[in-house]
C-alpha positions in Angstrom: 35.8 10.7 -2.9 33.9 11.8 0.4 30.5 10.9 -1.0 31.4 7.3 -1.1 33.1 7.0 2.6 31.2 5.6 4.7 32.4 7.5 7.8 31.8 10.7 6.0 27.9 9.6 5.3 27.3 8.7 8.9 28.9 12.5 10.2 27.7 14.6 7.6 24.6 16.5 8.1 21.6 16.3 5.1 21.9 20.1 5.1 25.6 20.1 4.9 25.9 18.7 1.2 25.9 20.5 -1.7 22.8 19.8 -4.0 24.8 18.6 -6.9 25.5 15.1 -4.3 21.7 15.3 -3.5 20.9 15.4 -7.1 23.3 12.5 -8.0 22.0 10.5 -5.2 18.4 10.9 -6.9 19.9 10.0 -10.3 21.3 7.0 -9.0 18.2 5.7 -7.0 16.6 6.1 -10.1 18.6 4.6 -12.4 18.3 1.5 -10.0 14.6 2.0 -10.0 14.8 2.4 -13.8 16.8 -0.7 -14.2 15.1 -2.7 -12.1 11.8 -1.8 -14.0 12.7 -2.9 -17.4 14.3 -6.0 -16.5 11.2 -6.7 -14.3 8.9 -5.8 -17.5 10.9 -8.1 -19.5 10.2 -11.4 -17.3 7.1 -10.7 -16.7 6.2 -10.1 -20.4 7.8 -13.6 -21.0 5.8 -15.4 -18.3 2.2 -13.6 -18.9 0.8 -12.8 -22.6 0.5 -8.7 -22.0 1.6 -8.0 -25.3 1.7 -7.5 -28.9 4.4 -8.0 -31.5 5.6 -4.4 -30.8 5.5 -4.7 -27.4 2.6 -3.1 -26.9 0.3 -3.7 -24.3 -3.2 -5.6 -24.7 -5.1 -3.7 -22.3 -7.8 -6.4 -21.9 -5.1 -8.4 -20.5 -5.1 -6.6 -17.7 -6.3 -8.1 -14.2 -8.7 -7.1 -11.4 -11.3 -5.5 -13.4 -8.6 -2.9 -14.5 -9.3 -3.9 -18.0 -12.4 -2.1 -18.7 -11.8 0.6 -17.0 -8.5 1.4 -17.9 -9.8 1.1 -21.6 -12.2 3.4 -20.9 -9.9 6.1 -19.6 -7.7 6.0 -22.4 -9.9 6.1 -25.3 -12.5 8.1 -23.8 -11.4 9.7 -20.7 -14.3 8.3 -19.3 -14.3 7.0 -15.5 -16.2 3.6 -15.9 -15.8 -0.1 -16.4 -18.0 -2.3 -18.1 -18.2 -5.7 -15.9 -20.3 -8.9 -17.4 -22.6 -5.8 -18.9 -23.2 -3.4 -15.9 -21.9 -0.1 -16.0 -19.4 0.8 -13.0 -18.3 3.9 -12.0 -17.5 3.0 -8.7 -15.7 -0.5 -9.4 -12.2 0.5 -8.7 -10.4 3.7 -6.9 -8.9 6.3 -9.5 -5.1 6.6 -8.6 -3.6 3.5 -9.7 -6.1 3.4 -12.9 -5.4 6.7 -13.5 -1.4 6.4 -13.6 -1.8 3.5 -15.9 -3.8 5.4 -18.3 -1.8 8.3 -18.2 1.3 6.2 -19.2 -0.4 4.6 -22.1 -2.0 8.0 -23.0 1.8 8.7 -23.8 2.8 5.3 -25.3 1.4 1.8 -25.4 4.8 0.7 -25.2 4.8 -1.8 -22.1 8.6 -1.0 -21.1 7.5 2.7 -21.0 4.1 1.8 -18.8 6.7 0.2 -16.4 9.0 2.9 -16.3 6.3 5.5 -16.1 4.6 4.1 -13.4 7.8 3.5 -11.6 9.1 6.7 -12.1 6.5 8.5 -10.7 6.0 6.3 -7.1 10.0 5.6 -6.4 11.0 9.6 -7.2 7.8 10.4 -4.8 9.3 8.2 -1.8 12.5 9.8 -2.8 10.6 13.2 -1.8 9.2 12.3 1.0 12.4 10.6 2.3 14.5 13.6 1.5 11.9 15.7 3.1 11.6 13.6 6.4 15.5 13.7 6.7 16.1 17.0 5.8 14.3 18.4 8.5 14.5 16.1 11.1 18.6 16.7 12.0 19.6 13.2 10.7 23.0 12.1 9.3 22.9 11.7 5.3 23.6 8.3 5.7 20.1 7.8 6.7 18.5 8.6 3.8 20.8 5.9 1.8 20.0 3.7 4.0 16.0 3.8 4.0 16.5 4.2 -0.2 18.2 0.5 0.1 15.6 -0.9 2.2 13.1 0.3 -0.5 15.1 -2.0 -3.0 16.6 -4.8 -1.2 14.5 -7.6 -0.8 13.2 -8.8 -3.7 9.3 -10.0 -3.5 8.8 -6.5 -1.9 10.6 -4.6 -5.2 7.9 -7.3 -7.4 5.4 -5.5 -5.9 6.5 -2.3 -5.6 7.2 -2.5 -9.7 4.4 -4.3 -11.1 1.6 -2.3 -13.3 -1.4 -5.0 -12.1 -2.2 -4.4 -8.7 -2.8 -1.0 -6.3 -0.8 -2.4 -3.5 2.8 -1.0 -5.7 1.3 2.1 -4.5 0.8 1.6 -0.8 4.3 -0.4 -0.5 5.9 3.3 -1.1 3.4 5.8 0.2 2.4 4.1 3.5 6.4 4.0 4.5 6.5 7.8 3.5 3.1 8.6 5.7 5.4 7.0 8.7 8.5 9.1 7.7 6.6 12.0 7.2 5.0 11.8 10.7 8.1 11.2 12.5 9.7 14.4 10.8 9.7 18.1 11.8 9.4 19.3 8.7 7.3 22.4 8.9 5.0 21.7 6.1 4.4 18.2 7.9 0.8 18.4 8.1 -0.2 19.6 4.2 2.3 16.7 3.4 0.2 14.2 5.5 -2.9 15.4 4.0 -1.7 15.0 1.0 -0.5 11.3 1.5 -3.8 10.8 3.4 -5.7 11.6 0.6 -3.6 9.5 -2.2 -4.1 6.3 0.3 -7.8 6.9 0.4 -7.9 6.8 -3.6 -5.7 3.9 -3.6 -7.0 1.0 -1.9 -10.3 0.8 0.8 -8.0 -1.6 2.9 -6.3 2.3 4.1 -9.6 3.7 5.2 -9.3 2.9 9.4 -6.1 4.6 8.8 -7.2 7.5 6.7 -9.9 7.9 9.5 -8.1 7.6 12.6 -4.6 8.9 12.0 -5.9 12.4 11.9 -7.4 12.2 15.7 -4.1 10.5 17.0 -2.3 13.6 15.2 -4.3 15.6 17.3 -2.9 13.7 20.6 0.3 13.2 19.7 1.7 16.4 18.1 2.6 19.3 20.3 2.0 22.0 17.5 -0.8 24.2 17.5 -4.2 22.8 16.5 -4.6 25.0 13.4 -2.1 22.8 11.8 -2.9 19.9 12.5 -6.7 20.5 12.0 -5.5 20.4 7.9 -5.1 16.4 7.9 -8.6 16.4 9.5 -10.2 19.1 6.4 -8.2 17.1 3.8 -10.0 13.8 4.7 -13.2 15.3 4.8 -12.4 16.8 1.1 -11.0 13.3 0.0 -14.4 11.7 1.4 -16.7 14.5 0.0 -14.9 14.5 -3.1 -14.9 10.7 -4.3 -19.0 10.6 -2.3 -19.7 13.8 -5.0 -18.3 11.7 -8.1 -20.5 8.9 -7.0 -23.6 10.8 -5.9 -23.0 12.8 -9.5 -22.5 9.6 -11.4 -24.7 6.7 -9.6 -26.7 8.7 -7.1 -25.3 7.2 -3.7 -22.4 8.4 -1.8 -19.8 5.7 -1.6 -18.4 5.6 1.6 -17.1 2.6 4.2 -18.0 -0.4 3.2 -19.3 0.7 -0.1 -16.4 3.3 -1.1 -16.2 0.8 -4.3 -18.7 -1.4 -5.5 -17.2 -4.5 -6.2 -16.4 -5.0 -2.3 -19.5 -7.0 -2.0 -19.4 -9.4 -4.7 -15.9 -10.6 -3.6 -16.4 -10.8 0.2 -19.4 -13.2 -0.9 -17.9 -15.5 -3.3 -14.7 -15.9 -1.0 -15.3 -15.1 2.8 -18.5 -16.9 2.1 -17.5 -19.8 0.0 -16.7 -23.0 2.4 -13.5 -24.1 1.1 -11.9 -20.3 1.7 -10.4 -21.3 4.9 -9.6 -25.0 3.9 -7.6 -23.3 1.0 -5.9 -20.1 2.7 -3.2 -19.0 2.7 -2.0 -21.0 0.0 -4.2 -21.7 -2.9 -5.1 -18.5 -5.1 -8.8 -17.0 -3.4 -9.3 -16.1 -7.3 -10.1 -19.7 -8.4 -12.8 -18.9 -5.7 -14.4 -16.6 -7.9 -16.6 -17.7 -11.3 -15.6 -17.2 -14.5 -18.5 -15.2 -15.3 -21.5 -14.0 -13.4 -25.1 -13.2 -15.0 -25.9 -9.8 -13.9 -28.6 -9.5 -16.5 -30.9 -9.3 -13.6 -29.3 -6.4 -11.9 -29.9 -2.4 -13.2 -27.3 -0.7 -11.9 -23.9 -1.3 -9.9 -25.4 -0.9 -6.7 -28.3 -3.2 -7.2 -25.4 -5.4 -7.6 -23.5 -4.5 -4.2 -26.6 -4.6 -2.4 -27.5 -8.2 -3.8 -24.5 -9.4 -2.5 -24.3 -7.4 0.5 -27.6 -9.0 1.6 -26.6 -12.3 1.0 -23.0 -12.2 2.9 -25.9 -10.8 6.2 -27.7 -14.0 6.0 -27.1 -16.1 9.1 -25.5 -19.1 6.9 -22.4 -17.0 5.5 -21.8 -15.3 8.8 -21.9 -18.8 10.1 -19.1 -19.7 7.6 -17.5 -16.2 8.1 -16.6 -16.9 11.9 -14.2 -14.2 12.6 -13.1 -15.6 15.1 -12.9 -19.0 13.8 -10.8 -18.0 11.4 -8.9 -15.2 13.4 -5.7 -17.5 14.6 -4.8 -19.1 10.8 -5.1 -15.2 9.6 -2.7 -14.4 12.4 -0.6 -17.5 11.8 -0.2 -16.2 7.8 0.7 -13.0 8.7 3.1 -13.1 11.3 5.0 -16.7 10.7 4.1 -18.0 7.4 7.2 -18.1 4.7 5.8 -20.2 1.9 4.6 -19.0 -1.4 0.6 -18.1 -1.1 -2.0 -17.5 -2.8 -0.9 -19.6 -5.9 -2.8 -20.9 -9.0 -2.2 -24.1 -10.1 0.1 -26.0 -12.3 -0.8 -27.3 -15.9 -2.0 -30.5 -13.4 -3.8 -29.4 -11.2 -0.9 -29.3 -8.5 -0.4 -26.2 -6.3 3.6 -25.5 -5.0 4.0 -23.4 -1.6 8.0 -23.4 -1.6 10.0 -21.5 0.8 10.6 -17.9 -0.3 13.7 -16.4 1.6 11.9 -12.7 1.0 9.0 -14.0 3.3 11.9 -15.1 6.0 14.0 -11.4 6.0 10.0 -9.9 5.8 8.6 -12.0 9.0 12.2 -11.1 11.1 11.6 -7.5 10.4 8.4 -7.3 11.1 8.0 -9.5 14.4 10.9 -7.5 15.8 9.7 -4.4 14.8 6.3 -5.2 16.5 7.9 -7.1 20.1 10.0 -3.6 20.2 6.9 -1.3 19.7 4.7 -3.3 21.8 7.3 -3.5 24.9 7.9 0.2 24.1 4.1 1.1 24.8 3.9 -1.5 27.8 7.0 -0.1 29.6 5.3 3.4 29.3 1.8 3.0 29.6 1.5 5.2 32.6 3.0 8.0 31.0 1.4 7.5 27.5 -2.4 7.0 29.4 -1.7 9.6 31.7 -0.7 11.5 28.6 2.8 12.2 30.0 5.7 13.9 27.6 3.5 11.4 25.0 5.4 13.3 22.2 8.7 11.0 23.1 6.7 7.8 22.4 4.8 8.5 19.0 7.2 7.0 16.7 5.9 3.6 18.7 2.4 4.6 19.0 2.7 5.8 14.9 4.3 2.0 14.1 1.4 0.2 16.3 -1.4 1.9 15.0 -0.4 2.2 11.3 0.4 -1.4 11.6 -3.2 -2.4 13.5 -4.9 0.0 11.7 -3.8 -1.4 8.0 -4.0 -5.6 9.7 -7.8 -5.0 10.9 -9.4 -5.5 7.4 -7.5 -7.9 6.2 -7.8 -10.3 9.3 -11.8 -9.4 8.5 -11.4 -10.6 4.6 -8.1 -12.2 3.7 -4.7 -11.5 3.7 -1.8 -12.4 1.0 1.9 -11.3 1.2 1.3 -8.4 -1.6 -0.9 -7.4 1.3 2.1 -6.9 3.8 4.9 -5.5 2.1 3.6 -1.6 3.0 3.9 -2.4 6.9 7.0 -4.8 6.6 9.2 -2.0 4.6 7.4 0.1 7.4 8.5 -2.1 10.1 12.2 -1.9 9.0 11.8 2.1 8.4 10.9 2.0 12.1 13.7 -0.3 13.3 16.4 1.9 12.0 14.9 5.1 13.2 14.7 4.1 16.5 17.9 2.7 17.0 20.2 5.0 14.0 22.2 6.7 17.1 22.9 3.5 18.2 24.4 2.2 15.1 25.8 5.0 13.7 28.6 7.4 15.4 27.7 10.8 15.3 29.1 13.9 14.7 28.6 16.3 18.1 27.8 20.0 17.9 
């Protein structure tokens, strides 16, 4: 069957196959996805107590102040968390919370939650994947092949599948921002806004890219500047919208620094805490954090953030907050470091950094994907300062800024791997795009 040669994937056209293979191809990527989920929600339900007897799951088991507020949602459709008795409405960022709670809305059932979730983000980088390719001229073959990368090294599937963390979000819609840029698909723009608006409601580590990508659209792209003014409007709707919620709910606009409350309380208790550097990268940063925290004195969620705010200003933490000081083990961890991180202890007390051979195919990727970029924009400066033809270097100038964009917060706070896994699957989305002709044979018109 044609569908399964290889020399028939790399000649054939997107446009030229029939939907029926296009539809199949989605079936199958998500019966991996699918597969992949439940056996994932079966070891992690054996290593973690999530559940009940029915396999249901005990949503105060949840982590990183989800709990509450995922409680919240689902029994009250109310947007707040409850945290060591002050009322948050601005603790967390509504997309991933909002997926979870939609899933349990339709069933408690933890192999569902995974599936749902799952569903959802994989069959969305699908879109965007089939959307990049289809209008960008590319063999078929290419769209296999950035489906595979998706699923092929395992730590980055762990996070891409779990239902604990945010970052399962960015390690599929960051990728698809960089496809989606590098595409001439004629509805580029309202698909950029649109994936500029779900990063900004995902994580605040995205916000210098939500910012900033916007204006280096406006350099880069040749089309007329009433499309690409719509990325610009839709971050100022994203921004005003999630400030409104806040203004309407707390009566302070949450923006920078402050876009969620809690930022404050944990850059204190670990950027500020001594033995943060002596433990990074490879002792957990939560056993950094208390147990519990008396916040009887506090009114309101931003009496808390500005407590702690103040207190990570005062000259001793920024003394302990050197960011330069730090800067090279930061860099170190995230360009050459390939042991477990970030790890809790045993039942003894001992802590186990082990190689992990997804941290080695991870760092390969990603170092050559950076040396290429950067030698890229070096042997072309003069024509990309000089703003010369700069249109035939964006995919470089797309990949370097995405990349510094996303690494600048996290070399200000901390990094771990879960951290990474957006740019790295990035970083191998970038390799094979620019050198697919290279690689692949194809056909001439």
């Amino acid at each position: 069957m044609n569908f399964f040669n290889f020399k028939y994937l790399s000649n054939t056209k997107y446009n030229e196959l029939s939907k029926s293979k296009i539809y199949l191809l989605y079936v199958f990527y998500i019966s991996l996805v699918t597969c992949a989920s439940l056996f994932y929600c079966y070891i992690t339900i054996k290593k973690f107590t999530l559940v009940d007897s029915n396999n249901d799951l005990i949503i105060s088991h949840l982590q990183f102040s989800y709990a509450s507020l995922v409680n919240n949602l689902v029994n009250n459709w109310e947007y707040s968390s409850d945290i060591f008795g002050v009322k948050f409405f601005l603790a967390r960022l509504p997309i991933f919370p909002i997926i979870l709670s939609l899933a349990i809305k339709i069933s408690h059932n933890i192999y569902f939650i995974f599936f749902f979730k799952n569903f959802i983000l994989f069959s969305l980088f699908f879109l965007f994947t089939f959307l990049s390719i289809k209008y960008s001229s590319k063999n078929f073959i290419s769209i296999i092949f950035i489906l595979f990368f998706s699923l092929f090294i395992p730590y980055n599937l762990h996070v891409g599948l779990n239902i604990f963390f945010a970052d399962g979000i960015i390690y599929l819609i960051l990728p698809s921002l960089f496809l989606t840029l590098n595409s001439n698909n004629k509805f580029k723009y309202y698909l950029i806004s649109i994936l500029l608006m779900i990063l900004y409601l995902t994580k605040t580590s995205m916000i210098l890219i939500v910012f900033c990508l916007p204006f280096l659209i406006l350099i880069l792209e040749t089309d007329c500047l009433k499309k690409k003014i719509i990325t610009i409007l839709s971050v100022v709707i994203v921004v005003v919208g999630w400030g409104s919620f806040g203004v309407y709910k707390t009566g302070k606009f949450p923006i920078f620094k402050s876009t969620i409350t809690l930022n404050s309380q944990s850059l204190y208790y670990i950027n500020c805490n001594p033995e943060f550097i002596k433990n990074f990268p490879y002792k957990s940063v939560d056993i950094l954090l208390p147990k519990f925290l008396d916040y009887s004195q506090y009114k309101d969620e931003w009496h808390v953030y500005n407590d702690f705010n103040n207190k990570i200003k005062n000259s001793e933490c920024a003394a302990k907050n050197s960011f330069f000081k730090n800067l090279p083990k930061k860099l170190n961890f995230i360009f050459l470091n390939i042991h477990k991180d970030n790890v809790s202890p045993d039942k003894d007390g001992n802590f186990h950094n082990p190689i992990i051979l997804s941290y080695i195919f991870n760092k390969f990727f990603f170092i050559i994907a950076f040396l290429i970029s950067v030698m890229s924009i070096l042997k072309n400066y003069k024509n990309i300062i000089t703003f010369k033809n700069l249109y035939k270097y964006k995919i470089d100038i797309y990949y370097i800024s995405i990349v510094s964009l996303n690494l600048l917060p996290h070399l200000i706070a901390w990094a771990t791997s879960k951290h990474l896994v957006a740019i790295q699957l990035t970083s191998i989305i970038y390799i094979y795009l620019k050198f697919e002709k290279k690689f692949f044979l194809y056909k001439k018109y």
